[in-house]
N, C-alpha and C positions, 0 to 999 in steps of 0.2 A: 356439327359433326357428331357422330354417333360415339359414343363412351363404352366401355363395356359394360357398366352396368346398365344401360338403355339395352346391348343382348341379352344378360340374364333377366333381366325383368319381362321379356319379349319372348325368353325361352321357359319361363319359371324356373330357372334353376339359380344358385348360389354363381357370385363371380368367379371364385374360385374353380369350380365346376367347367368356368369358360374358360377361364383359363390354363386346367387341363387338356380340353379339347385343342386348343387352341397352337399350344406345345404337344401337341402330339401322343398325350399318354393315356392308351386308349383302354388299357387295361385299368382305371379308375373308374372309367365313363364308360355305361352301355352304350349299345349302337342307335337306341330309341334317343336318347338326348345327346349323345351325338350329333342324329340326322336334324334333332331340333335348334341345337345352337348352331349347326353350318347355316342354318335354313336363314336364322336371324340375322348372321353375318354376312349374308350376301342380301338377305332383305333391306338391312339397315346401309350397308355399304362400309362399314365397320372396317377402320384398320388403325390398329392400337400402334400406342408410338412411346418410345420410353422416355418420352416428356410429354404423353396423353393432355394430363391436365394443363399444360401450357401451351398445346397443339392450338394453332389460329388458322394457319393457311388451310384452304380446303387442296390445296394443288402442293407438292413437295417442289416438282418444277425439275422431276428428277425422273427417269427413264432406266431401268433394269433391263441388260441384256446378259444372257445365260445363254450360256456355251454347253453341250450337252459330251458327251463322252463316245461320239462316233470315229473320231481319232485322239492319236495320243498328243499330239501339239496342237492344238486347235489354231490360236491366234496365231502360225506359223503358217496355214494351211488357204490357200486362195480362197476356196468357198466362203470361209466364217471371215478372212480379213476384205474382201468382197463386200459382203452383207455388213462387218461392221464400218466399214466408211461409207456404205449409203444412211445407216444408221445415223453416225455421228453428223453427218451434213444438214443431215434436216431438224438432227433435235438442237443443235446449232444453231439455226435459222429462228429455230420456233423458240429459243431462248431457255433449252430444257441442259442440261447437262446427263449423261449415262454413267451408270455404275457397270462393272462386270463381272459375272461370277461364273464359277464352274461348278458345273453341277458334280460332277466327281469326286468333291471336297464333300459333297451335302452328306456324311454318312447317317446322320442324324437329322430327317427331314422334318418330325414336326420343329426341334428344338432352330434348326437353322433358316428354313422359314419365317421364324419369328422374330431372330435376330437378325437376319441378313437383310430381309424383305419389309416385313409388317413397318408402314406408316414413313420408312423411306426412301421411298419410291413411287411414282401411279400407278405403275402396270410393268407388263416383265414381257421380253421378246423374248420367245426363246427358239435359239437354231439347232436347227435338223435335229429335235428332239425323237428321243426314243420313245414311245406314245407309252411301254412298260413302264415310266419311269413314275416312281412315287414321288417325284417333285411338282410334275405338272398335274397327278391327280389331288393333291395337296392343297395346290395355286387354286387348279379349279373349282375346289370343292370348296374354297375360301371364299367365292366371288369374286377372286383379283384380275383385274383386267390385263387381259392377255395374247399375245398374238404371237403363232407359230410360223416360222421361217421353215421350208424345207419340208413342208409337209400341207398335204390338205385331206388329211384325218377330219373327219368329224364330230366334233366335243361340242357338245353345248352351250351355248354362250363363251366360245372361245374363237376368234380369228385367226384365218391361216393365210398364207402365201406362199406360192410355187409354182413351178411350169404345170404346166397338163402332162404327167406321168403316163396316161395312160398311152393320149397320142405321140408319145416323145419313143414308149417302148412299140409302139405303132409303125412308125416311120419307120427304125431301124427293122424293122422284121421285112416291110416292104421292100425297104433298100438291098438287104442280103438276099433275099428271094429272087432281084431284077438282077443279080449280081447271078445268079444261077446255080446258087448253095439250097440242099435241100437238110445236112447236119450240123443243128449248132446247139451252141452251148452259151447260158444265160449262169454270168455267176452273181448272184446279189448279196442283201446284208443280212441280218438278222429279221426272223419272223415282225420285230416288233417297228422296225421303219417302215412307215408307210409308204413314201414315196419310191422305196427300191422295189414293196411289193406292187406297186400300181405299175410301173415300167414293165418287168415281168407280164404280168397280166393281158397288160397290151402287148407287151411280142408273141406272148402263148399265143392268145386270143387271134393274131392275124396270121400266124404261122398254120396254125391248125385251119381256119377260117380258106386258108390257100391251098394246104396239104400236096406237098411237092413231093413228086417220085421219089421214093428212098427216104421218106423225111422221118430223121430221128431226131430227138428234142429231150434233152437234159439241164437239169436246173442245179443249181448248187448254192448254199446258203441258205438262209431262210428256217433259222434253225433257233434255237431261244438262247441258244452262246454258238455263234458261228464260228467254226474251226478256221485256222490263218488260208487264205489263200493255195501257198505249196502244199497245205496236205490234199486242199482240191483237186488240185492237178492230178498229185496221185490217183485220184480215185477216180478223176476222167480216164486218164489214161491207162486202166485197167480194161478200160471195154472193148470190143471185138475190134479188129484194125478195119472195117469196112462202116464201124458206126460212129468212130472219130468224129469230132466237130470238125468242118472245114470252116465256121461263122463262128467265132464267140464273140460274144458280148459282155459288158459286164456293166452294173446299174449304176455306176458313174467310171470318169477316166483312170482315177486309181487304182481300181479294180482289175481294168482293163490291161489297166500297164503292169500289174504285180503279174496276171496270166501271162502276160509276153515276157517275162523275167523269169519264171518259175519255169517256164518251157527251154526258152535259154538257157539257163542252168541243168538242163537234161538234154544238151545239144540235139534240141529239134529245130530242125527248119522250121521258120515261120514265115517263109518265102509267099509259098500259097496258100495262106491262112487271114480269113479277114478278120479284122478287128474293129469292134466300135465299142465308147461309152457316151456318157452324159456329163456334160459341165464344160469342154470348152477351157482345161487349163493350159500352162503353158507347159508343161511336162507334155499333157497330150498334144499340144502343138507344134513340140520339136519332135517328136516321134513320128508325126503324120497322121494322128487318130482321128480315125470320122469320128463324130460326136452332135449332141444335141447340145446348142447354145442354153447356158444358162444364166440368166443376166442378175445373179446373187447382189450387184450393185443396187439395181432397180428396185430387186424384193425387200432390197436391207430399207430402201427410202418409203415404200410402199406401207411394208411394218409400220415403221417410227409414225409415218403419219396416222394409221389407221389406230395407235396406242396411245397417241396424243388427242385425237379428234374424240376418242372413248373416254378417254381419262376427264375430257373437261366438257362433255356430256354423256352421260352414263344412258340414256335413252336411245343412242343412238343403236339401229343392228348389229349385231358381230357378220360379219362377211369372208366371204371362202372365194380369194382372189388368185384365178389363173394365168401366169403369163402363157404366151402362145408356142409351144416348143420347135423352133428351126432347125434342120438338118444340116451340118457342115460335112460334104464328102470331101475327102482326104485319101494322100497315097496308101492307107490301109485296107482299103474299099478296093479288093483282088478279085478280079473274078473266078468263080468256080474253075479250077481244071482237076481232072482227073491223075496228071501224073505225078508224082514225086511226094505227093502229102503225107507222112507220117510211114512212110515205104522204107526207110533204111532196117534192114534184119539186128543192125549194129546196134541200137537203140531199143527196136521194140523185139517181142517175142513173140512168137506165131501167136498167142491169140491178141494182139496187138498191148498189152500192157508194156509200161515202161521195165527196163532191167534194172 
């Protein structure tokens, strides 16, 4: 196993110097030896341990999953409790134990990487990571073996897992179209989730691709700090009463379901109004939401193995694994009608915004 002085020796620099880098303190270190001790740390394979000199095992036997900051209770929340019991079952199996952290805590990324992470652990899963975040550029630029839930971004020598976003925002754009809607409204997360902008992309993509009489197409989110939900609505429902969404969607069911709440709370009918997201929770299932299956169970098991198959050979490719995305139609799947949509004077204002 590699020392840190086998990187300084490998980078020409002083240990100490690595272990600046190393901790994060980049204002000691130019970016030229920087680039050159990351180089040797993913060359050498290098993870320090604060019993370095006593370190034997090449394998910790231990599994990091990281929880990233896309909601406020994560481990509360079906998708990450999903993913982390297919997680837990297989590193189980395979005799691995998991730690957990939240990346929310990390304010201090070189400093808590090296405490948290460095030499206790083989590799780090991390879910529905925010691709902006200085954790995972950190991890990566460390060489740590790593694999991404909830996203199929492509990083370099990092593995992903998730449905086909693209065809998942695909299907629902077909489905609302057969439905006879030609105005909708796509609400997603933040500019820096990949997977809400790959969904997007695919409904744009097939919406335009079909261009239906009357079609008006508005997006919401996608922003680099996305505003809550109900100011959204606000700001849908400023636009002319004849270019209303009669289709929203939104980039998973949470989404979906805060639109059908935020509207409710401004006593609109959402009689004939369709609705779909993505993921298949059970919130979205007592509701009636169409949705795309998301089998977070499978990608949590899929992960584990593909960080364990890494961790105890490092030769092997990193892989960008798609599950197949299915459509669930449900009582929110309305068809197009022309009467009673967003028509009360009680509610809207002649140029259709909310009062």
């Amino acid at each position: 196993m590699a020392t840190i002085r086998d990187v300084a020796r490998n980078s020409g620099v002083s240990t100490a110097t690595v272990s600046n880098v190393l901790n994060g303190k980049h204002d000691r270190v130019s970016q030229g030896t920087r680039d050159r001790v990351l180089a040797a740390v993913r060359e050498l394979r290098y993870r320090p341990t604060a019993l370095e000199d006593r370190q034997k095992a090449i394998l910790t036997r231990n599994i990091g999953l990281m929880v990233g900051n896309l909601t406020k209770n994560p481990l509360s929340h079906t998708y990450f409790t999903e993913a982390l019991n297919g997680v837990l079952e297989v590193s189980a199996l395979r005799g691995f134990s998991t730690t957990i952290f939240v990346e929310k805590m990390w304010d201090d990324v070189g400093h808590h990487v090296r405490r948290s992470y460095d030499g206790r652990c083989d590799g780090l899963i991390n879910v529905a990571p925010d691709m902006n975040s200085e954790v995972v550029s950190s991890l990566q630029a460390r060489g740590t073996p790593m694999v991404l839930i909830g996203t199929t971004a492509s990083l370099p020598n990092v593995a992903s897992v998730d449905i086909d976003n693209e065809s998942a925002g695909r299907q629902l754009a077909m489905h609302m179209l057969e439905l006879g809607h030609s105005r909708f409204a796509f609400f997603g997360p933040s500019m820096h989730h990949a997977s809400g902008v790959e969904r997007e992309r695919g409904f744009r993509t097939a919406i335009l691709a079909n261009r239906p009489i009357g079609l008006v197409y508005r997006s919401f989110g996608f922003q680099d700090h996305r505003p809550p939900i109900s100011e959204q609505v606000e700001k849908m429902l400023l636009a002319p009463l004849n270019e209303l969404p009669t289709a929203i969607v939104g980039w998973n069911d949470g989404d979906a379901l805060e639109v059908v709440n935020a509207l409710r709370e401004r006593h609109i009918d959402i009689s004939k109004i369709a609705f779909a997201g993505v993921d298949n929770t059970p919130d979205g299932q007592s509701f009636g939401l169409t949705t795309i299956e998301n089998p977070t169970y499978l990608l949590g098991k899929r992960a584990a193995n593909l960080l364990i198959e890494h961790a105890q050979d490092h030769t092997l490719p990193t892989e960008v694994v798609r599950f197949p995305a299915n459509l669930l139609v449900r009582s929110s799947s309305v068809p197009y009608g022309s009467n009673g949509v967003y028509s009360s004077s009680k509610f809207f204002g002649s140029n259709g915004g909310s009062k």
